[in-house]
PDB file of N, H, CA, C and O in Angstrom:
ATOM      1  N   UNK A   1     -21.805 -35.388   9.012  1.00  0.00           N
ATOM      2  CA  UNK A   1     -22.087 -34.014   8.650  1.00  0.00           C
ATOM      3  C   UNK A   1     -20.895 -33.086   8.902  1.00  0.00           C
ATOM      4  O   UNK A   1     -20.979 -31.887   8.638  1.00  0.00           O
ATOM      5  N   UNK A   2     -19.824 -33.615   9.393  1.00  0.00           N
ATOM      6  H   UNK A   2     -19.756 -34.589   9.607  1.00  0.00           H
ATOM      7  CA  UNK A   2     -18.716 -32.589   9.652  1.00  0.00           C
ATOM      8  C   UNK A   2     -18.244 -32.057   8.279  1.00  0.00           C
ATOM      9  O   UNK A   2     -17.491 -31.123   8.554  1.00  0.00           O
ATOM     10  N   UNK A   3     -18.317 -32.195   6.892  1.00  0.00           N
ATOM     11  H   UNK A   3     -18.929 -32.954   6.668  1.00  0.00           H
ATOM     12  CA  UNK A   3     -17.930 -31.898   5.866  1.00  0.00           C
ATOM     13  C   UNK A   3     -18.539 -30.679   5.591  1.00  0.00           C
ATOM     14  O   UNK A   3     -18.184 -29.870   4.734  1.00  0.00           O
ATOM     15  N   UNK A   4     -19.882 -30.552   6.698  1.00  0.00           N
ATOM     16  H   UNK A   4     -20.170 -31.210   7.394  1.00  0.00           H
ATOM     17  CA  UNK A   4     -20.161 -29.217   5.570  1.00  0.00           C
ATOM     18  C   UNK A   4     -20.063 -27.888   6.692  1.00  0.00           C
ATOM     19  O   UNK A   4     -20.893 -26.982   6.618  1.00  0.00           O
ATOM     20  N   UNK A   5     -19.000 -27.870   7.699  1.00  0.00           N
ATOM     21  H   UNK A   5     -18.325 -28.605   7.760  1.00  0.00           H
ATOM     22  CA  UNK A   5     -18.330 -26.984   8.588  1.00  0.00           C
ATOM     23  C   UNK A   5     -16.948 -26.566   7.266  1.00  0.00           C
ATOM     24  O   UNK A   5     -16.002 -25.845   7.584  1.00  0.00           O
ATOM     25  N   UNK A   6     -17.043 -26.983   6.271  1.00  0.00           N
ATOM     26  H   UNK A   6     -17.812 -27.569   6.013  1.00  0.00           H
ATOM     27  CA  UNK A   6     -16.197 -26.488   5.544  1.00  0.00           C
ATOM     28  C   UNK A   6     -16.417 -25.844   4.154  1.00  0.00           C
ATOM     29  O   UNK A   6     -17.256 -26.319   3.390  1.00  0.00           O
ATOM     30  N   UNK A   7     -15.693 -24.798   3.830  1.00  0.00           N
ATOM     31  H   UNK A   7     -15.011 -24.412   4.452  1.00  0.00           H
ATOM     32  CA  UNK A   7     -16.156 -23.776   2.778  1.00  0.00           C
ATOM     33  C   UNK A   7     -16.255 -24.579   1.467  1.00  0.00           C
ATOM     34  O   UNK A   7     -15.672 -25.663   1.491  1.00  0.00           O
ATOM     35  N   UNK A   8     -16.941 -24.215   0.234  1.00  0.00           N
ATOM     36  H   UNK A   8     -17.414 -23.335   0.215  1.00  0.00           H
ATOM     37  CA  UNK A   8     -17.549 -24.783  -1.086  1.00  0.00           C
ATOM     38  C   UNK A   8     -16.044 -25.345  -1.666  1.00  0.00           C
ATOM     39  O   UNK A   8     -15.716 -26.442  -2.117  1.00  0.00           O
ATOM     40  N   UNK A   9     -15.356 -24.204  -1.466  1.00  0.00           N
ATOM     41  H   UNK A   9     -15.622 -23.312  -1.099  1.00  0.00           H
ATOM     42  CA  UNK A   9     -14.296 -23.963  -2.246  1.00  0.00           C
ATOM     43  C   UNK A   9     -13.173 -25.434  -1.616  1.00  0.00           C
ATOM     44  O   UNK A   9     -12.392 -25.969  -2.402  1.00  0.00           O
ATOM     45  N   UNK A  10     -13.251 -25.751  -0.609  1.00  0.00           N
ATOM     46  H   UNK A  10     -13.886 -25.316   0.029  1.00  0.00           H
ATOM     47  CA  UNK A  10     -12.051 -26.427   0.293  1.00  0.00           C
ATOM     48  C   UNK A  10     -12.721 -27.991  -0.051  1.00  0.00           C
ATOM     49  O   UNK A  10     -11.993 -28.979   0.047  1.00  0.00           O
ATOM     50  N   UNK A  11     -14.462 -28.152  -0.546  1.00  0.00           N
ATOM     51  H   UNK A  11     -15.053 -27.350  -0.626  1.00  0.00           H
ATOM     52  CA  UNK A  11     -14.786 -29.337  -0.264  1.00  0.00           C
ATOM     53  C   UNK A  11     -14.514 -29.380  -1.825  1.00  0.00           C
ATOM     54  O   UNK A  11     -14.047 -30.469  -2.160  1.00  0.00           O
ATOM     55  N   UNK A  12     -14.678 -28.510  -2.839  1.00  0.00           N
ATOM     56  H   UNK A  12     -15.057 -27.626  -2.567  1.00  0.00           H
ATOM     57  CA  UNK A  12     -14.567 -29.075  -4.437  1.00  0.00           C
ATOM     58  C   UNK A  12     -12.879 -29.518  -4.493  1.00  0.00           C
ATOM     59  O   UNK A  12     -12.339 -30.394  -5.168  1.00  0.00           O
ATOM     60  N   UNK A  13     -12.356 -28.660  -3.619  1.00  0.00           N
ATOM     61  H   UNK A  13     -12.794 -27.948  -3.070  1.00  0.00           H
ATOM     62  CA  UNK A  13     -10.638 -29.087  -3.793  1.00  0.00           C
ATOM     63  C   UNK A  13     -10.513 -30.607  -3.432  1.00  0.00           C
ATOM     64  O   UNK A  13      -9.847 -31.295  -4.205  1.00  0.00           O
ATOM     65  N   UNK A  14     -11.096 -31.216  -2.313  1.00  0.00           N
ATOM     66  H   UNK A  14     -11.637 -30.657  -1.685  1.00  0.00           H
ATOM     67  CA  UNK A  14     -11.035 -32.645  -2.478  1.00  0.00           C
ATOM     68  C   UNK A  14     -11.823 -33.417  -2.912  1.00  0.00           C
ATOM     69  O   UNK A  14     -12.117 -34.449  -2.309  1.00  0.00           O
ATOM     70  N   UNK A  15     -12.352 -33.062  -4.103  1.00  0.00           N
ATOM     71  H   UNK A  15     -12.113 -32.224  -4.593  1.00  0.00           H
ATOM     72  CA  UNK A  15     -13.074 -33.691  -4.866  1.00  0.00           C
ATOM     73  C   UNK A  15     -12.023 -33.582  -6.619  1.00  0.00           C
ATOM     74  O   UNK A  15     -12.162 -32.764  -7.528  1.00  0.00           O
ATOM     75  N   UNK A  16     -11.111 -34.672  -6.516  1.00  0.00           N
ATOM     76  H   UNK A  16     -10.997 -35.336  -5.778  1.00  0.00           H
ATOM     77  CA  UNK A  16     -10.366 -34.751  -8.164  1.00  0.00           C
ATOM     78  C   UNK A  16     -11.233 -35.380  -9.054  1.00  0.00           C
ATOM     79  O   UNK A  16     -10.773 -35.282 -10.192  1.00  0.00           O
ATOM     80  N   UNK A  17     -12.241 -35.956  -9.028  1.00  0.00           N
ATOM     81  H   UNK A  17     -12.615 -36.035  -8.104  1.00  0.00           H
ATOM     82  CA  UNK A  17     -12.533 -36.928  -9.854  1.00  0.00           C
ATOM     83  C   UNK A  17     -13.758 -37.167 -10.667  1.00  0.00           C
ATOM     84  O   UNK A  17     -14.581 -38.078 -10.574  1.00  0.00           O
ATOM     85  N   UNK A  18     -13.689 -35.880 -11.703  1.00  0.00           N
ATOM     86  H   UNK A  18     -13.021 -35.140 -11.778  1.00  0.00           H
ATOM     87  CA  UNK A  18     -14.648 -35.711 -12.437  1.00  0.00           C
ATOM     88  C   UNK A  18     -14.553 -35.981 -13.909  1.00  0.00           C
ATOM     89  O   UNK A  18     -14.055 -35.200 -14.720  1.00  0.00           O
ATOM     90  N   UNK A  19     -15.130 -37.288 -14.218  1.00  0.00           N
ATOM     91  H   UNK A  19     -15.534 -37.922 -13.559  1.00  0.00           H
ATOM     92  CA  UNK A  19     -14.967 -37.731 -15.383  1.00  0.00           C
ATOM     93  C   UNK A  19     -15.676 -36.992 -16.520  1.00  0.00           C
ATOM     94  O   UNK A  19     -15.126 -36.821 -17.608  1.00  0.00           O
ATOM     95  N   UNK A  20     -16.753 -36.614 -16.276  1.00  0.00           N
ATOM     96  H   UNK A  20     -17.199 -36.754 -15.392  1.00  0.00           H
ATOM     97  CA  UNK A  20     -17.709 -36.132 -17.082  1.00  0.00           C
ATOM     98  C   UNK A  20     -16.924 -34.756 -17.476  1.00  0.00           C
ATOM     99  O   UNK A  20     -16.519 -34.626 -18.631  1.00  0.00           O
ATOM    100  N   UNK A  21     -16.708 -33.711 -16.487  1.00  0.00           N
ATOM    101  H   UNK A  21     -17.036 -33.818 -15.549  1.00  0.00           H
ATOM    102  CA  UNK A  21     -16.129 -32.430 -16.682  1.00  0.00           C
ATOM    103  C   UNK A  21     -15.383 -32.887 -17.563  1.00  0.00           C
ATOM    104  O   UNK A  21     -15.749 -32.899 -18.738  1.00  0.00           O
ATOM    105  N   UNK A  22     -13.981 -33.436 -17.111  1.00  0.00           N
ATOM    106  H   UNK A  22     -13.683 -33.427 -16.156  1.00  0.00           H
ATOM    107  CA  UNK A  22     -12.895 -34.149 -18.048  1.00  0.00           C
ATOM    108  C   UNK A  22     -13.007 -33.802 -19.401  1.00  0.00           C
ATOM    109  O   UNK A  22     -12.590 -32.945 -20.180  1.00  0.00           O
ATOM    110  N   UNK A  23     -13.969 -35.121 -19.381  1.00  0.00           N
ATOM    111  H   UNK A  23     -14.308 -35.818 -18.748  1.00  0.00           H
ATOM    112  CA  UNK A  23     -14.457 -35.183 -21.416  1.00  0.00           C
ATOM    113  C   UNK A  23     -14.696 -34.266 -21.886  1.00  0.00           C
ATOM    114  O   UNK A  23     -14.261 -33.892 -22.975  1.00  0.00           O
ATOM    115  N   UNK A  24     -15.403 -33.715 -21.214  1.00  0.00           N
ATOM    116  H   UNK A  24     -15.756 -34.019 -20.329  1.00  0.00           H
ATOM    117  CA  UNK A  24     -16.158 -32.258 -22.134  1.00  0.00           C
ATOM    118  C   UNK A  24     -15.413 -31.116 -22.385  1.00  0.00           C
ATOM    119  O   UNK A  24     -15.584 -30.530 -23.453  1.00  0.00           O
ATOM    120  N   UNK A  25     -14.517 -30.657 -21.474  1.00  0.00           N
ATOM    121  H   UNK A  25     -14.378 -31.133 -20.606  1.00  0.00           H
ATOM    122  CA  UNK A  25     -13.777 -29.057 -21.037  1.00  0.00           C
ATOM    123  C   UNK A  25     -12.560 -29.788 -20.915  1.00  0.00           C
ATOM    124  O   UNK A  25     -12.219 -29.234 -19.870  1.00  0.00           O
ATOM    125  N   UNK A  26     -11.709 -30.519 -21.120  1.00  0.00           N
ATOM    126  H   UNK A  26     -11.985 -30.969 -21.969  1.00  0.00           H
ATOM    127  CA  UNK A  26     -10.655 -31.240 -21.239  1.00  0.00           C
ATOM    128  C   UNK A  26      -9.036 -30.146 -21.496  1.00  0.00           C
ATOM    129  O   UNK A  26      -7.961 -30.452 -20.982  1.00  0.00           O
ATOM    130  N   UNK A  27      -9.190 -29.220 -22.155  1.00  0.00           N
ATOM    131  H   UNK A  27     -10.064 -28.972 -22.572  1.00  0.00           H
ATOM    132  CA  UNK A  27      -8.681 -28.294 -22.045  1.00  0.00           C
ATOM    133  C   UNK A  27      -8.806 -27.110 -21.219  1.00  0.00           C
ATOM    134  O   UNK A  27      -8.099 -26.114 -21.374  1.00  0.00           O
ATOM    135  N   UNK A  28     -10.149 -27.282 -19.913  1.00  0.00           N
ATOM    136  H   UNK A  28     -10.722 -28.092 -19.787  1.00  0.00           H
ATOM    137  CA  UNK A  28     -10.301 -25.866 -19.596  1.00  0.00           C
ATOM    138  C   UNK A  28     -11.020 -26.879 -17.938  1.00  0.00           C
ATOM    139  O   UNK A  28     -11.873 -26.353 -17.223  1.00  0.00           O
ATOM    140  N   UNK A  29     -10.520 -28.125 -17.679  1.00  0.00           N
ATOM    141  H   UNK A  29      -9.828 -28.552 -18.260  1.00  0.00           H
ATOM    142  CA  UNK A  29     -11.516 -29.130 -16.362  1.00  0.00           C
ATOM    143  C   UNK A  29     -10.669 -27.696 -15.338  1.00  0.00           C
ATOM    144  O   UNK A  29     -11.322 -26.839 -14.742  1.00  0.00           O
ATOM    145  N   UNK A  30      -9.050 -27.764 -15.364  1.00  0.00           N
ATOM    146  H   UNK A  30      -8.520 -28.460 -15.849  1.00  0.00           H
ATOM    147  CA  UNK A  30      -8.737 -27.385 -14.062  1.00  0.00           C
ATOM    148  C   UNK A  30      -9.728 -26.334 -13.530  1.00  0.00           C
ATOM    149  O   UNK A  30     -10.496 -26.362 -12.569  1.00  0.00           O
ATOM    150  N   UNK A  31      -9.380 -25.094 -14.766  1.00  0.00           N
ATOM    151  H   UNK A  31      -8.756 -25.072 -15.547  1.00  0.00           H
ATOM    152  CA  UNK A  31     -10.537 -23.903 -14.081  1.00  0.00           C
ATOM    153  C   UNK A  31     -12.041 -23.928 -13.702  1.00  0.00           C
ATOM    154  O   UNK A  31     -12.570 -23.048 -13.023  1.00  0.00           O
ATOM    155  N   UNK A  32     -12.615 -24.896 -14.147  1.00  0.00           N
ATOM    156  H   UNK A  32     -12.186 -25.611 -14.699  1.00  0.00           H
ATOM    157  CA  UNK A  32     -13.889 -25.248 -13.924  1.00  0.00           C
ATOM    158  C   UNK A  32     -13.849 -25.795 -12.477  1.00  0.00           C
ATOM    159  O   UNK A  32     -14.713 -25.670 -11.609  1.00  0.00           O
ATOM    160  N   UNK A  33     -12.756 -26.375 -12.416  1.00  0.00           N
ATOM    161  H   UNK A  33     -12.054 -26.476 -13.121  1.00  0.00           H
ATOM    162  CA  UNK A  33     -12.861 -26.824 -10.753  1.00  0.00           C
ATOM    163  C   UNK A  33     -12.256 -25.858  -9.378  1.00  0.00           C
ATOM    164  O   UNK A  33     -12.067 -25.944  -8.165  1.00  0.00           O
ATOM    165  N   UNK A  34     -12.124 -24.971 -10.449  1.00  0.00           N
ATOM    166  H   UNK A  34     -12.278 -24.901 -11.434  1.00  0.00           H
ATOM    167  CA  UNK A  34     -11.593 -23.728  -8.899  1.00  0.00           C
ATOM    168  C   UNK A  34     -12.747 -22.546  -8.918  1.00  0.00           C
ATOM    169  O   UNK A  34     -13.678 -22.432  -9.716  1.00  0.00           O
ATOM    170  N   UNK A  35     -12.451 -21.810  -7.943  1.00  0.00           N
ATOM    171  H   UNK A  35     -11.695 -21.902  -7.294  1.00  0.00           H
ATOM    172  CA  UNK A  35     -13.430 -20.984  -7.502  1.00  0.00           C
ATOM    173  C   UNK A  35     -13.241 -19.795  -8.620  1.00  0.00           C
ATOM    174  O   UNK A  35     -12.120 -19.590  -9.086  1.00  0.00           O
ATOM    175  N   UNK A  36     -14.775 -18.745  -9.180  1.00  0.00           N
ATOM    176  H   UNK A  36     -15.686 -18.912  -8.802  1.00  0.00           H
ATOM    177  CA  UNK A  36     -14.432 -18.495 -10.117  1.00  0.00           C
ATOM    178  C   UNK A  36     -13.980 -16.487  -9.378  1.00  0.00           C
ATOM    179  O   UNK A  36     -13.661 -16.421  -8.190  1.00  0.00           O
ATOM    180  N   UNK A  37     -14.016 -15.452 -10.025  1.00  0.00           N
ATOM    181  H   UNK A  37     -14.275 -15.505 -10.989  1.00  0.00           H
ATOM    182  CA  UNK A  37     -14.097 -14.235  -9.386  1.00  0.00           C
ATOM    183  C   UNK A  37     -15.504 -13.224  -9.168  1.00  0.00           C
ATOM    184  O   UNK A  37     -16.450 -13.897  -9.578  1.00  0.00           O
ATOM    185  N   UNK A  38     -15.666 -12.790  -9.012  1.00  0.00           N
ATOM    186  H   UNK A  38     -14.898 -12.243  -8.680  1.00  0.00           H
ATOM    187  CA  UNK A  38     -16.927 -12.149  -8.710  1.00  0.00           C
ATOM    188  C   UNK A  38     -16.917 -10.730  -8.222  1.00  0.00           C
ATOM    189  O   UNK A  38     -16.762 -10.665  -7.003  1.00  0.00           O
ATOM    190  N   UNK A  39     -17.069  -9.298  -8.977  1.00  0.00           N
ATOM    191  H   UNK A  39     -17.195  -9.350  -9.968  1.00  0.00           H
ATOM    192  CA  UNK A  39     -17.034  -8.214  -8.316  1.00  0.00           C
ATOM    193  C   UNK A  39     -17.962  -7.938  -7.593  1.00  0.00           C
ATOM    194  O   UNK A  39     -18.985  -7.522  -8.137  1.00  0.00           O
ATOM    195  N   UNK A  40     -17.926  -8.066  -6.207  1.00  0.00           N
ATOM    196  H   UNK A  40     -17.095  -8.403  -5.765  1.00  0.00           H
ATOM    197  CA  UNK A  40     -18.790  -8.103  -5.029  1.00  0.00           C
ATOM    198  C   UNK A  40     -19.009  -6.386  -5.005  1.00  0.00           C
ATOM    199  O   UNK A  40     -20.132  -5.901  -5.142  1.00  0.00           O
ATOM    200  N   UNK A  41     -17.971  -5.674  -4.843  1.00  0.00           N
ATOM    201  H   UNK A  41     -17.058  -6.068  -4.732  1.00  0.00           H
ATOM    202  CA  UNK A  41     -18.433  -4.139  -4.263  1.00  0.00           C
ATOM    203  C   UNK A  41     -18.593  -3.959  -5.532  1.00  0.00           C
ATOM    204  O   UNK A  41     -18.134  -2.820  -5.450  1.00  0.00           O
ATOM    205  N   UNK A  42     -18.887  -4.080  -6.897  1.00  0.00           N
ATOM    206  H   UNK A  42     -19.260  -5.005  -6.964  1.00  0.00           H
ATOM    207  CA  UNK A  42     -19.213  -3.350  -7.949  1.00  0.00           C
ATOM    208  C   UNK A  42     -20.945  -3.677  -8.216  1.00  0.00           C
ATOM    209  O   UNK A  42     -21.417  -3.140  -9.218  1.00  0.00           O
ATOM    210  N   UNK A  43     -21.801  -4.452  -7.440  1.00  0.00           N
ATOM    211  H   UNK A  43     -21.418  -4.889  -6.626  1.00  0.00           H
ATOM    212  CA  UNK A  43     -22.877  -5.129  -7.652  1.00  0.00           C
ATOM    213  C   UNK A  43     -23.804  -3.854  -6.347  1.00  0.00           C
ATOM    214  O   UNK A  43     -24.091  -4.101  -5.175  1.00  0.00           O
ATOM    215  N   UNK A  44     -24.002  -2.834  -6.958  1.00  0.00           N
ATOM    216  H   UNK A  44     -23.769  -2.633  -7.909  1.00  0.00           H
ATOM    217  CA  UNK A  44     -23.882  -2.176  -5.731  1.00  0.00           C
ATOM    218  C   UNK A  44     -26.034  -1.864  -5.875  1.00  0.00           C
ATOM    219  O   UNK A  44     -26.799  -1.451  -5.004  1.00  0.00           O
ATOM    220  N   UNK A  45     -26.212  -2.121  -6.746  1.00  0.00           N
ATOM    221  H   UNK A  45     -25.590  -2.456  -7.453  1.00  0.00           H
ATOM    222  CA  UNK A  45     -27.795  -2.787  -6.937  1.00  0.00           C
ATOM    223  C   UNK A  45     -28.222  -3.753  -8.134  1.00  0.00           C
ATOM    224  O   UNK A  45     -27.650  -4.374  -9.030  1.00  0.00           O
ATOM    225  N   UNK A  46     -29.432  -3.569  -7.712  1.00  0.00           N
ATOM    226  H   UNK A  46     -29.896  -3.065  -6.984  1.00  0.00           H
ATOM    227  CA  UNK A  46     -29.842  -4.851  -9.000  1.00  0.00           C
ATOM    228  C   UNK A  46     -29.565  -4.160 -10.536  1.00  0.00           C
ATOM    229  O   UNK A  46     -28.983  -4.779 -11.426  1.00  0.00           O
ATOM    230  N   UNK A  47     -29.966  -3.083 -10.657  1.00  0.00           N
ATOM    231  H   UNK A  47     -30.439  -2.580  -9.934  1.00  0.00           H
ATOM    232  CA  UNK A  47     -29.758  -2.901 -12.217  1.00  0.00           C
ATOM    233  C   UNK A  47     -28.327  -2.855 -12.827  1.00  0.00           C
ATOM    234  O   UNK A  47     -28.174  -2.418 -13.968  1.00  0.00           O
ATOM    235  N   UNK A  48     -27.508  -3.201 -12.249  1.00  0.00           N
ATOM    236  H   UNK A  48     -27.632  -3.555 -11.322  1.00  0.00           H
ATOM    237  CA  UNK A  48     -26.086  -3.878 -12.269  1.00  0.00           C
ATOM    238  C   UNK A  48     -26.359  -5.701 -12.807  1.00  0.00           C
ATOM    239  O   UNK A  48     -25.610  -6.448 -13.437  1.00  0.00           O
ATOM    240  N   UNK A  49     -27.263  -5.853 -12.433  1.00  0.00           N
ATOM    241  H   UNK A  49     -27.872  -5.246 -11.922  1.00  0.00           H
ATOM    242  CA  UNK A  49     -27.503  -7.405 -13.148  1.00  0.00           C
ATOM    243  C   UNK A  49     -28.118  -7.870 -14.350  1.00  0.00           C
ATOM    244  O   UNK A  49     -28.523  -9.005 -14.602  1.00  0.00           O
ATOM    245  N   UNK A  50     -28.139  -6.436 -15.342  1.00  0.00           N
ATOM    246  H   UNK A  50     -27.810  -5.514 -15.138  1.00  0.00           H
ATOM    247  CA  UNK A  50     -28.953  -6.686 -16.199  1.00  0.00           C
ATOM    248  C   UNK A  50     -27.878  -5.828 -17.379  1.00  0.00           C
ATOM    249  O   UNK A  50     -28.235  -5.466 -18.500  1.00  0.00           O
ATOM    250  N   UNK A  51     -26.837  -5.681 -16.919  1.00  0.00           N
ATOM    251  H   UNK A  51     -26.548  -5.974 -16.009  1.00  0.00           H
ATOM    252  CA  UNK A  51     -25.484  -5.565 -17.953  1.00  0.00           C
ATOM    253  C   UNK A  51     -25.502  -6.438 -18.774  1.00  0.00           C
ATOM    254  O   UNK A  51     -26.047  -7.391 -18.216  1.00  0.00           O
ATOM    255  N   UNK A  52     -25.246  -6.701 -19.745  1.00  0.00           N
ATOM    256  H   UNK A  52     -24.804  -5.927 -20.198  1.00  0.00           H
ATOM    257  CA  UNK A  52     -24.553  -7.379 -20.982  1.00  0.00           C
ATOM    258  C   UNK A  52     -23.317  -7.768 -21.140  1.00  0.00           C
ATOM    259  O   UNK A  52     -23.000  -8.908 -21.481  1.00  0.00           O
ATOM    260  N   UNK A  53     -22.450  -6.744 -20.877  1.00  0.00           N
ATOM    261  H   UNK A  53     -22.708  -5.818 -20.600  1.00  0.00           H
ATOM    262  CA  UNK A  53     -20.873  -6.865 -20.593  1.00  0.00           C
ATOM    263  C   UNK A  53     -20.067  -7.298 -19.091  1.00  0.00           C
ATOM    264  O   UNK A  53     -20.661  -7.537 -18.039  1.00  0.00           O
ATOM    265  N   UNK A  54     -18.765  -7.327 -19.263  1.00  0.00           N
ATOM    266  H   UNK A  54     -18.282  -7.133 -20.117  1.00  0.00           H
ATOM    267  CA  UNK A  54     -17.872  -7.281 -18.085  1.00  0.00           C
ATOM    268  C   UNK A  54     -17.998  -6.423 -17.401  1.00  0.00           C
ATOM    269  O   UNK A  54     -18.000  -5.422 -18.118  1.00  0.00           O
ATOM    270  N   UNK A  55     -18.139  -6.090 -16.180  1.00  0.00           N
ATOM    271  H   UNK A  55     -18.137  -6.903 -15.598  1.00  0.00           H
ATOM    272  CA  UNK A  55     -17.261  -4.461 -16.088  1.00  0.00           C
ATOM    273  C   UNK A  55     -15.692  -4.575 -16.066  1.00  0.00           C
ATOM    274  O   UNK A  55     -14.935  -5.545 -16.036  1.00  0.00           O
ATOM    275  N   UNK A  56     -15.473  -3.068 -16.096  1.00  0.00           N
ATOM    276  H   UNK A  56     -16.088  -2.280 -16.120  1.00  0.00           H
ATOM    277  CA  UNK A  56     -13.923  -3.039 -16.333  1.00  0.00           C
ATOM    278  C   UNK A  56     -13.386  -3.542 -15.605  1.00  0.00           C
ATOM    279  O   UNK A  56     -14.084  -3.730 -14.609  1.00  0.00           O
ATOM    280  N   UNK A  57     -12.451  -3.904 -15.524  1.00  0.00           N
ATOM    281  H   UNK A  57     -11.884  -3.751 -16.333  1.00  0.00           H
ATOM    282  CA  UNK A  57     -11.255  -4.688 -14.703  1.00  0.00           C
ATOM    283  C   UNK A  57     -10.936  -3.894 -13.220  1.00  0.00           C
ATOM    284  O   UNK A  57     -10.591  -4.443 -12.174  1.00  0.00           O
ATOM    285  N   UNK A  58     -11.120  -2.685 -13.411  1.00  0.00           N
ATOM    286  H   UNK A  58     -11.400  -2.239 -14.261  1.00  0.00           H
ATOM    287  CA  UNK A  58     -10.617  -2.063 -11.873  1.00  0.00           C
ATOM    288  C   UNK A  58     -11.572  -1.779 -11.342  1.00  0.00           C
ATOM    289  O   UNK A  58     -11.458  -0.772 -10.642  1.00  0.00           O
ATOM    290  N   UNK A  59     -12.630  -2.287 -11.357  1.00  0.00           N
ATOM    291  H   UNK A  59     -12.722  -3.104 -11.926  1.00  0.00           H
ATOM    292  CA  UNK A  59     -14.042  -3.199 -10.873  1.00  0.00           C
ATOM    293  C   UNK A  59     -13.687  -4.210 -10.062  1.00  0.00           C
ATOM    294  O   UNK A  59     -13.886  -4.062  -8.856  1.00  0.00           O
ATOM    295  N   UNK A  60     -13.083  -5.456 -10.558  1.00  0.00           N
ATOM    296  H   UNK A  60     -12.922  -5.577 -11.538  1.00  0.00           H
ATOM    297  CA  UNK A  60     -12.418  -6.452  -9.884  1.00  0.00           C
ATOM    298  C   UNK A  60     -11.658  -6.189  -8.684  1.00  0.00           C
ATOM    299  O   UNK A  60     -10.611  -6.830  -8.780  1.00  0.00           O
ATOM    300  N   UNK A  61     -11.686  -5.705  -7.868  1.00  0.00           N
ATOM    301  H   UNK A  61     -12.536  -5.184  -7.790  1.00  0.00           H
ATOM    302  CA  UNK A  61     -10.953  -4.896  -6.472  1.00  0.00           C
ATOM    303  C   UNK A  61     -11.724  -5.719  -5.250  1.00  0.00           C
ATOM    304  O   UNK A  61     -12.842  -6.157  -5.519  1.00  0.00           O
ATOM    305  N   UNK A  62     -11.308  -5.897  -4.224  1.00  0.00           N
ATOM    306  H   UNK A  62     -10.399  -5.541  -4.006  1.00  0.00           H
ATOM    307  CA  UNK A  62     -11.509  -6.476  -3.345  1.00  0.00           C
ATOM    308  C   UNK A  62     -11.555  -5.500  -2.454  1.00  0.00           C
ATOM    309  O   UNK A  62     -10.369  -5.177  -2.385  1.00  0.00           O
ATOM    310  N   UNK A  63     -12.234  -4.701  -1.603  1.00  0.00           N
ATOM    311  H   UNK A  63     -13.197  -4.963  -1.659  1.00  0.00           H
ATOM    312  CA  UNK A  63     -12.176  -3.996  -0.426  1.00  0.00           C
ATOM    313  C   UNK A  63     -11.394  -4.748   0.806  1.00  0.00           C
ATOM    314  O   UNK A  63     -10.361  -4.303   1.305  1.00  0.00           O
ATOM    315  N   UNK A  64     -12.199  -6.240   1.314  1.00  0.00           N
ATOM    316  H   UNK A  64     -13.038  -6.602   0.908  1.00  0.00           H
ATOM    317  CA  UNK A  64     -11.406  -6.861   1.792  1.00  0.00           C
ATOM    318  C   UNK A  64     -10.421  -7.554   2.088  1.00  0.00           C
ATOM    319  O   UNK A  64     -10.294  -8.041   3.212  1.00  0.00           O
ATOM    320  N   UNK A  65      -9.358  -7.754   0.908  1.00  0.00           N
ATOM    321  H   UNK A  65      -9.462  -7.359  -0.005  1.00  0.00           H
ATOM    322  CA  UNK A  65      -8.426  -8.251   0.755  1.00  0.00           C
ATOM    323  C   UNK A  65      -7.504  -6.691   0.593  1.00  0.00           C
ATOM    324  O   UNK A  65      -6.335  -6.468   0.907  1.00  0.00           O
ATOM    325  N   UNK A  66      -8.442  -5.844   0.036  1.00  0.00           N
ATOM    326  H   UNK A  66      -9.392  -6.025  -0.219  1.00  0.00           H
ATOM    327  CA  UNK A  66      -7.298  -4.877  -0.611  1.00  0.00           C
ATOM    328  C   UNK A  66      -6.204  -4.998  -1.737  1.00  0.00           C
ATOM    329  O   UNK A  66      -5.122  -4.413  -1.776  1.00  0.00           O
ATOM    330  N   UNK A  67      -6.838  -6.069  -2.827  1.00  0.00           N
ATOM    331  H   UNK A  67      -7.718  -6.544  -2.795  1.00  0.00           H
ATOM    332  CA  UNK A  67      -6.257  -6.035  -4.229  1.00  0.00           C
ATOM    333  C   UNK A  67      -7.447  -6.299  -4.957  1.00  0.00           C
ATOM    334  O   UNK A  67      -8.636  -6.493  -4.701  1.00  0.00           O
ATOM    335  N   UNK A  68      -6.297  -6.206  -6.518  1.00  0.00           N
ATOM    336  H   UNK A  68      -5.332  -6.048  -6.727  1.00  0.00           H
ATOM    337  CA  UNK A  68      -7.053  -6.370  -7.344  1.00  0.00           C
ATOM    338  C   UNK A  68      -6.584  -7.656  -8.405  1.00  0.00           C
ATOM    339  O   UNK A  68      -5.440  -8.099  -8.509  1.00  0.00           O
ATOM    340  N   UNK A  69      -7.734  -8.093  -9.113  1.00  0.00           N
ATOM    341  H   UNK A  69      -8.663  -7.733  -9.028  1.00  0.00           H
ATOM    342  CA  UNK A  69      -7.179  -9.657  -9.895  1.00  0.00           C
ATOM    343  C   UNK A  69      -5.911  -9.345 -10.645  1.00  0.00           C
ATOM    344  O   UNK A  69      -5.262  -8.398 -11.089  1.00  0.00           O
ATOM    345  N   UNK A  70      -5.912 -10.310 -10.571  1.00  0.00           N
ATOM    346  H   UNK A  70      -6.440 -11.080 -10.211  1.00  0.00           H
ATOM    347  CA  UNK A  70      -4.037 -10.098 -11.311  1.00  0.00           C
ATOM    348  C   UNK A  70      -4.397 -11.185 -13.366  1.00  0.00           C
ATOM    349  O   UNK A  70      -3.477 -11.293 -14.176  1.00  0.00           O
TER     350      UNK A  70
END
């Protein structure tokens, strides 16, 4: 059980070996296998989850890091 003292993101990184992804997304496996982005402080209630669209990009901001996606 010591594997799961470690974050989603650190255990999919040692995991290379996805045949199935491969075939299918073959042009697009790498990004499927990394962590994706998520505007956390823009989700600031639920009727934020019933958008249709993106929000804008300077949405994408991190309070805790203190940037924004590049």
């Amino acid at each position: 059980m010591q594997f799961t003292l470690n974050s989603l993101e650190s255990l999919a990184r040692l995991c290379n070996n996805f045949p199935s992804l491969d075939a299918h997304f073959a042009d697009n496996a790498s990004m499927m296998r990394r962590k994706g982005i998520f505007p956390y402080e823009y989700l600031t209630d639920f009727s934020r989850l019933n958008e249709t669209s993106l929000p804008p990009r300077e949405e994408f901001y991190s309070m805790l890091t203190n940037e924004h996606i590049t």
